[in-house]
C-alpha positions, 0 to 999 in steps of 0.5 A: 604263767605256770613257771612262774607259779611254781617258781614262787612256790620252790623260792618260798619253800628253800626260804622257809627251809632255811627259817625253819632250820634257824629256828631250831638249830639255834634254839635255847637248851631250855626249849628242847627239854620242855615240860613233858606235860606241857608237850603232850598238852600241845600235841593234843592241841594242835593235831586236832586243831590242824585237822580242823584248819585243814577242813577249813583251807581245803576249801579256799582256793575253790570256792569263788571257782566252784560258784563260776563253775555254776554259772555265776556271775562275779556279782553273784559270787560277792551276793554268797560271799556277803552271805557267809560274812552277813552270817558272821556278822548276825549270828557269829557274833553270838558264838562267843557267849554261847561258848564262853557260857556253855562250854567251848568244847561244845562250840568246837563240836558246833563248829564241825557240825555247821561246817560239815552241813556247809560243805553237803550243800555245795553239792547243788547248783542251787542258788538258795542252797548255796546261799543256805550253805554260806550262812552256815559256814559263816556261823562255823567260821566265827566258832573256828577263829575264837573257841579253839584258840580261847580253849586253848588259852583257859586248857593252858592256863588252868593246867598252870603251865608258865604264862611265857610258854604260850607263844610258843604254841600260838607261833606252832599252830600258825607255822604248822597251819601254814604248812597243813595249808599248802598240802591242802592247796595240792590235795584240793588241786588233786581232788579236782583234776581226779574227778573233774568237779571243783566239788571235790575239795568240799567232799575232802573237808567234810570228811575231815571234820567228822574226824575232828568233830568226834576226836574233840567229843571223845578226848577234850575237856570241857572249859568254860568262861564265866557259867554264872550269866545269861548270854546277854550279860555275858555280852554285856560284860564283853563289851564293858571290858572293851569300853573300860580298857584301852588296851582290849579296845586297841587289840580288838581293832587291829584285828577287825582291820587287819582281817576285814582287808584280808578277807576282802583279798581273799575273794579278790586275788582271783579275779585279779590274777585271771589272766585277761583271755579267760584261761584257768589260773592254777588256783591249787597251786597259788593257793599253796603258794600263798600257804607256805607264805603264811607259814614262813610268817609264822615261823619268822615270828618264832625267831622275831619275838626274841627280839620284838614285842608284839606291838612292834611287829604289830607295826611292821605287819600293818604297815607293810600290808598296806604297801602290798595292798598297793601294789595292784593300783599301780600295776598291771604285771602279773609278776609284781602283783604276785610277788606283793600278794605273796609278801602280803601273806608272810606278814599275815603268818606273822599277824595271827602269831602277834594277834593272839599273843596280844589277845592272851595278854589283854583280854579277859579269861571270863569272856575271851571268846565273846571279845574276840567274836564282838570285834567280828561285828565291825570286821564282817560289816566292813567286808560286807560293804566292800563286797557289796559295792564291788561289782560297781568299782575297779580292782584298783579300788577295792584294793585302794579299801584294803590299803586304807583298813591297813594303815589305820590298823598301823595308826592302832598299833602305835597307839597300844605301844604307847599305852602299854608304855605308859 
């Protein structure tokens, strides 16, 4: 089974060798002489962005193992799981006003601080501590997936950078998050078999976020959305925009969907792929399996978006996810199963570049992190449900779940196309 998890990995990484090298052998003149300012401004971004993402994946192929390390159960894993999506749900979805109100600088400092104080509590086989460690990870989580990206978005914007540069940045934060991702599968792997624990990955991530938090504190700028409200009508304001435009309401569904089914998988490609005799599956090295998938994803955006609107690849994303989601309701062999997960994570690379030019397009400066943060609220309570009532369903079932959230976000996709047509 290792083979065969190795071979995935060395195909993956020849495949993505040659997108890459077409990418930018044949790109326009035009990109290799890009504004000097605007360069600076990406590298800026994106080192400090990646480093933060590191953190973050440092810690996926190891969380459910860390739990069962503890002794507990698959029903005790969906209990903390709830927890850290119940958190998203509650308190997250107040991380978008705070930050668009004061300052999504400061949220991306919370962010570090949250998750650095998660990642001190797995250190105890405690399951009220862990529990605590959960609430706070999903609180960081909703601050990593809307303030980094909406500062970026106001930074780009306010400096007067053309609006069509955008994409480029969005297609390198998901091809080199891809990338930054698969060394992290290695290195939590290797911290692992260093130390016996599989503690250790969280003792890495904690360490990079201290270093992001204090590069963030010291070197970026303040932005802000709208300063002038309280955060309750700054929500208020959120969700009279998503009532009043179509098009934000089409966006905002897609991605609570798309991400309520991904991160359903997230918790269940383990005991999907733990082999029937009990023995360890080498989470590190699937994990960075599934990592250069993405990458590739978001490389292939890079070279699709010259041919392809968003809405589009939009289309082919859903639609093909839910195909892959499939796949475990109609086999049992492992290769297949695998080989489905690993294209599912291609069309999630190309996702995150789609989504967020898409969410640049549509939806509003003045509360772009409360928008994005809103349309957590159903994607948490969908995952929350899911893993709730697990325990009590087939593997076949829960993935039946994921393959329904992805066709319905496809049916969403058609309808934006058409209005964005009109």
């Amino acid at each position: 089974m290792l083979t065969m998890y190795g071979s995935y990995l060395a195909l993956l990484l020849g495949v993505f060798a040659i997108v890459l090298a077409k990418k930018y052998l044949t790109r326009a003149p035009t990109d290799a002489k890009k504004d000097p300012a605007f360069s600076a401004f990406q590298r800026q971004f994106l080192f400090v962005y990646l480093v933060m993402m590191a953190a973050d994946w440092m810690q996926g192929p190891y969380v459910y193992r860390l739990y069962s390390y503890y002794g507990f159960s698959r029903h005790d894993n969906g209990v903390l799981f709830i927890a850290g999506f119940g958190s998203s749900l509650v308190f997250g979805t107040w991380a978008g006003p705070i930050a668009d109100l004061y300052g999504r600088k400061f949220a991306c400092v919370l962010y570090g601080v949250t998750y650095t104080l998660s990642c001190a509590t797995k250190h105890f086989p405690n399951f009220t501590i862990l529990m605590i460690g959960r609430l706070l990870g999903g609180v960081a989580t909703s601050i990593l997936w809307s303030s980094f990206e909406s500062w970026m978005v106001s930074e780009h914007n306010s400096r007067g950078f053309p609006g069509d540069q955008i994409g480029s940045t969005f297609s390198l934060m998901y091809t080199f998050n891809g990338i930054l991702a698969i060394a992290s599968g290695f290195v939590a792997q290797a911290a692992v078999d260093a130390v016996d624990h599989p503690v250790a990955p969280f003792d890495v991530s904690g360490a990079l976020l201290i270093i992001g938090t204090l590069i963030i504190h010291y070197q970026w700028s303040e932005n802000y959305g709208s300063e002038s409200r309280t955060v309750m009508e700054q929500m208020k304001e959120a969700i009279a925009e998503v009532r009043n435009d179509i098009k934000v309401a089409l966006v905002g569904l897609q991605q609570s969907l798309f991400e309520g089914a991904m991160y359903t998988f997230v918790f269940m490609w383990t005991p999907t792929l733990e082999t029937k005799d009990g023995s360890t599956i080498p989470h590190g090295l699937i994990f960075a399996c599934f990592m250069i998938a993405c990458s590739l994803g978001g490389t292939l955006y890079g070279v699709l978006e010259n041919h392809f609107r968003a809405t589009v690849l939009m289309r082919i994303v859903f639609f093909g996810a839910a195909a892959m989601m499939a796949t475990p309701m109609l086999t049992t062999d492992h290769t297949m199963i695998m080989g489905a997960f690993v294209v599912f994570e291609v069309l999630v690379g190309i996702f995150w570049s789609s989504i967020g030019t898409l969410r640049s397009k549509y939806v509003p400066e003045g509360c772009r992190a409360t928008v994005i943060n809103l349309f957590r609220v159903p994607l948490n309570a969908m995952v929350c449900l899911v893993l709730y009532f697990q325990g009590g369903m087939t593997i076949g079932t829960v993935f039946s779940i994921c393959t329904v959230f992805h066709v319905l976000a496809g049916i969403t996709a058609i309808a934006l196309g058409q209005k964005v047509a009109e």
